[in-house]
C-alpha positions as CSV (number, residue, x, y, z in Angstrom):
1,X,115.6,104.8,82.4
2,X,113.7,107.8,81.8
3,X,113.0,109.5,78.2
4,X,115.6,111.7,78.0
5,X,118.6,109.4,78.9
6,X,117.5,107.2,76.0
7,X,117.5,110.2,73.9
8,X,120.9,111.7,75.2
9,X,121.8,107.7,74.4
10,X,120.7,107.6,71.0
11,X,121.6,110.8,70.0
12,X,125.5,109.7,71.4
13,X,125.2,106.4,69.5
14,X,124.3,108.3,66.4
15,X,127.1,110.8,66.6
16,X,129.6,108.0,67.2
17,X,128.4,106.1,64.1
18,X,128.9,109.6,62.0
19,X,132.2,110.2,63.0
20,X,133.1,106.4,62.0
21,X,131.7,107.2,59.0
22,X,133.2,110.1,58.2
23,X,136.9,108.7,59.7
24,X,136.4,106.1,56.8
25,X,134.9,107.7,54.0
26,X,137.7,108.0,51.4
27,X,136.9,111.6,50.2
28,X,134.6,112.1,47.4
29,X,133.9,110.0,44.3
30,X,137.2,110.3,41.8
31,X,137.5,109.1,38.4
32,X,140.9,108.9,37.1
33,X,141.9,108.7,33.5
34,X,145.5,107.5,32.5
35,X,146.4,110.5,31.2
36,X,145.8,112.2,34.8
37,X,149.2,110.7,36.5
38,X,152.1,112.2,37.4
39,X,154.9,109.6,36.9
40,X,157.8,110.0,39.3
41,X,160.8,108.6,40.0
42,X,160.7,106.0,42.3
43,X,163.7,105.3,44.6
44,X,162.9,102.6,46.4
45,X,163.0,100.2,43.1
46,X,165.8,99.8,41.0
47,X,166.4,103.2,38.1
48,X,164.1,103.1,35.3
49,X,161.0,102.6,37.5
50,X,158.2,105.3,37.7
51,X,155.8,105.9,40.3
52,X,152.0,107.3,39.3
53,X,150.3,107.8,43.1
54,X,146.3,107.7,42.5
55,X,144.9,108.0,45.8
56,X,146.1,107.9,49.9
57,X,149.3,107.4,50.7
58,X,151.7,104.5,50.8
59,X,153.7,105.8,54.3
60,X,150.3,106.1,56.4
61,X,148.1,103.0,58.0
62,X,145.5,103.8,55.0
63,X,144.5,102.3,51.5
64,X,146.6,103.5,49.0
65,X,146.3,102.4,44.8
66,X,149.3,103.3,42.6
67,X,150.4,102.4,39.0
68,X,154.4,101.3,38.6
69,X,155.4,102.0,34.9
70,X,158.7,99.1,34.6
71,X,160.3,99.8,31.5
72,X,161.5,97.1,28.6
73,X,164.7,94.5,30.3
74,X,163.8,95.3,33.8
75,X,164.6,93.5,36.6
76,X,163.9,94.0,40.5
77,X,165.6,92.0,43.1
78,X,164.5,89.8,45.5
79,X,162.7,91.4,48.2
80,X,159.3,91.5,50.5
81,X,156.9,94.0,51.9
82,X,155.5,94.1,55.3
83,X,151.7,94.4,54.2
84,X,149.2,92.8,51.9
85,X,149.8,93.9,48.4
86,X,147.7,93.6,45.3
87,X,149.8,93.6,41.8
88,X,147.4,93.8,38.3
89,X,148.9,93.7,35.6
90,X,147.3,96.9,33.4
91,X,149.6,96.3,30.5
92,X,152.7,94.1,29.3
93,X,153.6,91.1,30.7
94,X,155.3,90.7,34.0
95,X,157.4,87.6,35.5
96,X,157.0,87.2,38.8
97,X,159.0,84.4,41.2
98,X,159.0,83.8,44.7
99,X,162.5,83.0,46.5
100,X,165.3,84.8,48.1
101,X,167.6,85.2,45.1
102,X,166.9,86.2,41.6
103,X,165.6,83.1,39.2
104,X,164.2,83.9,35.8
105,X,163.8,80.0,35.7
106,X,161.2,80.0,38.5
107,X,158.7,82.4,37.2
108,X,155.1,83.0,35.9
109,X,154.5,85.3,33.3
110,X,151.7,87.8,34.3
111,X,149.9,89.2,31.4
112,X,147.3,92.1,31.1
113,X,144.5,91.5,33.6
114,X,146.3,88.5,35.8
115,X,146.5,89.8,39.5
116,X,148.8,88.5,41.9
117,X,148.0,88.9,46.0
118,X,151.6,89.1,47.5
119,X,151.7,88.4,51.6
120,X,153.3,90.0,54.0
121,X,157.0,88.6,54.4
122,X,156.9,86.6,51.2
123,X,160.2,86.5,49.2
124,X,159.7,87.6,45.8
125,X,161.2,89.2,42.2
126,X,160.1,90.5,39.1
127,X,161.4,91.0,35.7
128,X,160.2,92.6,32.0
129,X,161.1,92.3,28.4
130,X,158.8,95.1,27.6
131,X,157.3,98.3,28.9
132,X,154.8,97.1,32.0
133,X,152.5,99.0,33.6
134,X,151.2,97.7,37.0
135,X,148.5,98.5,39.5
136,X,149.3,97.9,43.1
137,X,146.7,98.5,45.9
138,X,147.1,97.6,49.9
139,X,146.8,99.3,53.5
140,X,149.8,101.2,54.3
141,X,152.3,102.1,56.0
142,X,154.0,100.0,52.7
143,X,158.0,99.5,52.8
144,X,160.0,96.8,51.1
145,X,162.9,95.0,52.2
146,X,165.7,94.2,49.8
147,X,166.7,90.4,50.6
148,X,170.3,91.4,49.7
149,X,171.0,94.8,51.3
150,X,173.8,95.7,48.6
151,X,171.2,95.7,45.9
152,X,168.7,98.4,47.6
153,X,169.2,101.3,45.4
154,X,168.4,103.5,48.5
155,X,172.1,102.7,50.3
156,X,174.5,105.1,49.7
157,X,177.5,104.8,47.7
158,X,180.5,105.4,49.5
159,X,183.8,106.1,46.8
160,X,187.0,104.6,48.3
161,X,189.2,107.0,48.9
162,X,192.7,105.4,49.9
163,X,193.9,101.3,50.0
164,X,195.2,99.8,53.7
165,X,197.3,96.8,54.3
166,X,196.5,94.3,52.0
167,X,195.4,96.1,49.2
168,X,191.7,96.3,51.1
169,X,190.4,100.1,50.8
170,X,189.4,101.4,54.5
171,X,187.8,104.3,53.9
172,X,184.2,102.6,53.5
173,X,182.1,99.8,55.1
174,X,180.1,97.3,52.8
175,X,176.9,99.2,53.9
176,X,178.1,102.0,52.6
177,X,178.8,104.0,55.2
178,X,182.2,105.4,56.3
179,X,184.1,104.2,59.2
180,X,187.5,105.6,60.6
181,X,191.1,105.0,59.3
C-alpha cells in the first residue's frame, strides 16, 4: 500500500468518526432553570396533567428529558410504555405500583430524589395526594399503552344518539367509534 492510499484511508476514517460525532452531539451545552418551561397540556395522561419538554423529542428514536407537573388527588391508570423510562421524583411524593389494574394497596411512595427505572412492557400506575413534579428521561420514539382501553383519555367520546331493541343504544361502539344503524 503506497503513501497516498493510507492517507486517502485515514483521512476517510477521520471523516467518518466526525460525522458520528457530530450525528450524536446533542447540540450545544443548555442550562435550564425551572422557571424556563413551558407547561402544556398533556393528552396522553389523564386531565390535570402538564407537560414541560426540556430537550429532543419524545416521538423520534432520540433521548428526550421532560418534567410532568401531576397535580394534588391524581391518579393515572394502569398502563406501559414501549421504551426504557427514567421517573425522578423533583418534588412531592409519588405512589407508584406495578400490575394491570389500579391498587393504591400495592404501592411505594416515591419522595423527592427517589428514581424509579420503568422497563419496557411493565404494567404500572401512579397516584398523588399533592402537587408532584416528575422528571422523566429515555430514548424515544416514547408511547404508552393504556391496560384498559376505555380509560385512555385519547379515545373519543361518541354521544348516543338513539336506543335499539332492548333498551341498548346503537349509534356507538365501546371504542368509541360509530358504527351503522
Amino acid at each position: 500500500m503506497n503513501n497516498f492510499t493510507r492517507a486517502a484511508l485515514a483521512l476517510g476514517a477521520c471523516a467518518a468518526i466526525i460525522t458520528l460525532a457530530f450525528a450524536q452531539d446533542p447540540g450545544e451545552h443548555r442550562t435550564v432553570m425551572p422557571d424556563d418551561l413551558k407547561w402544556a397540556k398533556f393528552p396522553a395522561l389523564p386531565p390535570g396533567a402538564k407537560i414541560g419538554p426540556i430537550e429532543g423529542s419524545m416521538a423520534h428514536a432520540m433521548p428526550f428529558t421532560v418534567r410532568f407537573k401531576l397535580p394534588k388527588d391524581y391518579e393515572v391508570p394502569a398502563h406501559s410504555h414501549p421504551v426504557v423510562q427514567r421517573i425522578t421524583v423533583l418534588s412531592g411524593t409519588l405512589h407508584i405500583g406495578r400490575g394491570d389494574k389500579f391498587d393504591r394497596s400495592k404501592t411505594k411512595s416515591m419522595p423527592p430524589g427517589a428514581i424509579s427505572i420503568v422497563r419496557p412492557g411493565t404494567n404500572y400506575f401512579v397516584w398523588t395526594t399533592e402537587e408532584v413534579i416528575v422528571q422523566v428521561h429515555g430514548v424515544g420514539p416514547w408511547d404508552i399503552a393504556y391496560i384498559d382501553p376505555l380509560e385512555d383519555p385519547r379515545r373519543k367520546i361518541v354521544e348516543f344518539r338513539s336506543v335499539g331493541p332492548w333498551g341498548m343504544p346503537h349509534s356507538a361502539r365501546r371504542d368509541g367509534g360509530e358504527q351503522s344503524p
